[in-house]
N, C-alpha and C positions, 0 to 999 in steps of 0.2 A: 235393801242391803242384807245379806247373810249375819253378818254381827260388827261390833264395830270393830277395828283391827285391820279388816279386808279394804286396801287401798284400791282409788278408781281406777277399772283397767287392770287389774290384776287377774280375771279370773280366763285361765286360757281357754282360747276356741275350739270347740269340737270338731277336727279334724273328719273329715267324710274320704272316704267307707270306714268299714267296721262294724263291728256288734255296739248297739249305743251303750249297753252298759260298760265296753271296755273303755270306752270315748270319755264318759265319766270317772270312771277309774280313775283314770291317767288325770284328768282335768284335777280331782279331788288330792289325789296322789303328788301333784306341782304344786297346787298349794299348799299343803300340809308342809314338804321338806323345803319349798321358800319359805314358812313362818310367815305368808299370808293368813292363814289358820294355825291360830296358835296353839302350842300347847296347852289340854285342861279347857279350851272353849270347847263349847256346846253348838254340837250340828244338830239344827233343823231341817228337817228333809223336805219341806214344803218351801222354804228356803234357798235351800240349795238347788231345788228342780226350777224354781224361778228364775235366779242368780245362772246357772245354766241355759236356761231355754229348754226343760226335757219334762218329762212327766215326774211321778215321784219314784215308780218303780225302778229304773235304772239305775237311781239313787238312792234303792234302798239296798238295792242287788251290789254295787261298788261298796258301800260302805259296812254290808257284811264282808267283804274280802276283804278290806283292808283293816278290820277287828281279824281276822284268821292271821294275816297278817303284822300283825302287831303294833300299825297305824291310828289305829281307831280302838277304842273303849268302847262297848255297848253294855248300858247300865240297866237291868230292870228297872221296869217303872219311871226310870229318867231318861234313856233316849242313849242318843253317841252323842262324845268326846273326843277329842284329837288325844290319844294317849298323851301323858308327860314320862317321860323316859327318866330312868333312876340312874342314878353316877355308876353304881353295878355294870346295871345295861351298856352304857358309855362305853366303859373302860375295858370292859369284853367285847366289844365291838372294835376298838380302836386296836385290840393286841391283835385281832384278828387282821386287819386293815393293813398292820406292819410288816406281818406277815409275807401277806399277797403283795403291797407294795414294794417292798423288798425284793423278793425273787423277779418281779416285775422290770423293776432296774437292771438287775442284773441279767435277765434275758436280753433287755432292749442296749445294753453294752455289746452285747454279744452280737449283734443282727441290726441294732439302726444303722442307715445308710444317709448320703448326705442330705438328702427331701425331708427325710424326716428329723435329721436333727434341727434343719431349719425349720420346718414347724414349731418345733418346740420352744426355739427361740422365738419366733415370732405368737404365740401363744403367751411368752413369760413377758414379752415388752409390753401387751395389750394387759395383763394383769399389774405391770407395773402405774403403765399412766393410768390404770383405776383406780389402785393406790392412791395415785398422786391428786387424782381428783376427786377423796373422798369417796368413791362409789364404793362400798363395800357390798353391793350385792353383784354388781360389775364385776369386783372383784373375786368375790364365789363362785362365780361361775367360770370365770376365769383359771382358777383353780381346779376345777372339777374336767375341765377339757384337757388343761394340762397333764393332771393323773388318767385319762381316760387316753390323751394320747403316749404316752409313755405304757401303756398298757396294749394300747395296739401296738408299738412298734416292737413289745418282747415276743407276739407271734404265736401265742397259746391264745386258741380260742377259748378252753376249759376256764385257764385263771381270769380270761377278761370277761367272760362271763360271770365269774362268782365275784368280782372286784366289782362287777357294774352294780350287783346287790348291796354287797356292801357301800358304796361310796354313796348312795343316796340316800341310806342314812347316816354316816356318818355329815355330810350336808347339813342333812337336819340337825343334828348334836350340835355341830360346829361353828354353823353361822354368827351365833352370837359372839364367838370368840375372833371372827376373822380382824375386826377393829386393831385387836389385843397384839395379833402378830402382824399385822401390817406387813410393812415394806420386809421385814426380815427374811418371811419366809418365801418372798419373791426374789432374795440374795442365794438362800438356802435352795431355790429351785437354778439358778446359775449356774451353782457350783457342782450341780446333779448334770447338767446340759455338759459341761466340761468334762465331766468323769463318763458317762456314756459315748462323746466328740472323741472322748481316749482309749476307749475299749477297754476301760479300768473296770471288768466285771465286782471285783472287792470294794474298791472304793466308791461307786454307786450302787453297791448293794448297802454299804455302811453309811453313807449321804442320806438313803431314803430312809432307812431304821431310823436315824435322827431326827428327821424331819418330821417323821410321823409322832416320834416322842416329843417331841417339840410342841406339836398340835394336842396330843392327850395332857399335858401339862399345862398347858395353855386354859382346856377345856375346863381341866380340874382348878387351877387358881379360879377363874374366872366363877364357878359353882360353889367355891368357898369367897369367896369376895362379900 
């Protein structure tokens, strides 16, 4: 086992082709923002190249990127850590977040057509019965395809690229809060599909600004709890 935390089955498959360090990346990268790997544990890289099936090098090559990238801690003399991210980090990350999703909405008023608003709905019922069935990881992800298709349907490759950076960690931030908002912010995404369904560019642009402050509040009770 990697450490204890890492549930069975958790650890994704290495996709072939590729460069095998990117294969690891990405591997180490999905557990890290599911909180398989939690924050502040300790990566073993003899470990991980196990836990994987690779040697230790590709392992050691991802998790220098992902310390560049501010996933990983590497501590003289003690090794990598999964970063633990500070309310700071969070909350500058989240203004960012409202940002991009914001202008998002209001592109995707402007330009979703009828496929795609039914996407969306069919996207928000699948996040609803996770709700309903306790699945809150069912339900993050479900969330994460919702803002991701709401991102393709505004039509800027540029924003949905810098949204795809940001969203994945905001993922990580957030997970622990998804409990917290439950079912509401599967009403709050509704009332987003309705305002987009009406080409109300103002009012789904002011939908998502809320919604997202909705989630940074969320995140923040929940850090002070």
């Amino acid at each position: 086992m990697v450490s204890p935390g890492l549930p069975p089955g958790a650890v994704p498959k290495l996709e072939r082709p590729g460069p095998l360090r990117d294969r690891v990346y990405e591997a180490l990268l999905e557990l890290i923002t599911t909180r398989a790997l939690r924050p502040g544990q300790h990566l073993v890289e003899s470990e991980l190249a196990g836990q994987l099936g690779v040697s230790r090098q590709p392992v050691r090559e991802a998790l220098q990127r992902l310390n560049t990238e501010g996933w990983v801690d590497l501590r003289p003399a003690q090794g990598a850590f999964v970063h633990e991210p500070t309310e700071e980090e969070a909350d500058q990350l989240l203004t960012v977040r409202t940002l991009l999703a914001a202008e998002a909405a209001r592109l995707a008023a402007a330009n979703a057509d009828a496929p795609g608003i039914k996407a969306l709905e069919e996207l928000c019922a699948e996040g609803e019965r996770a709700v309903a069935a306790d699945d809150m990881d069912g339900a993050v992800a479900m969330n994460a395809r919702f803002h991701a298709k709401v991102m393709e349907l505004a039509g800027n490759a540029v924003l949905a690229g810098l949204a795809a950076q940001v969203d994945r960690r905001v993922r990580w931030y957030c997970t622990p809060a998804a409990r917290q908002r439950g079912r509401q912010s599967w009403t709050e995404h509704r009332e987003l599909i309705a305002a987009i369904s009406d080409r109300d560019e103002r009012r789904a642009t002011a939908l998502m600004r809320e919604h997202t402050e909705h989630t940074r509040a969320s995140y923040h009770a929940r850090q002070g709890a």
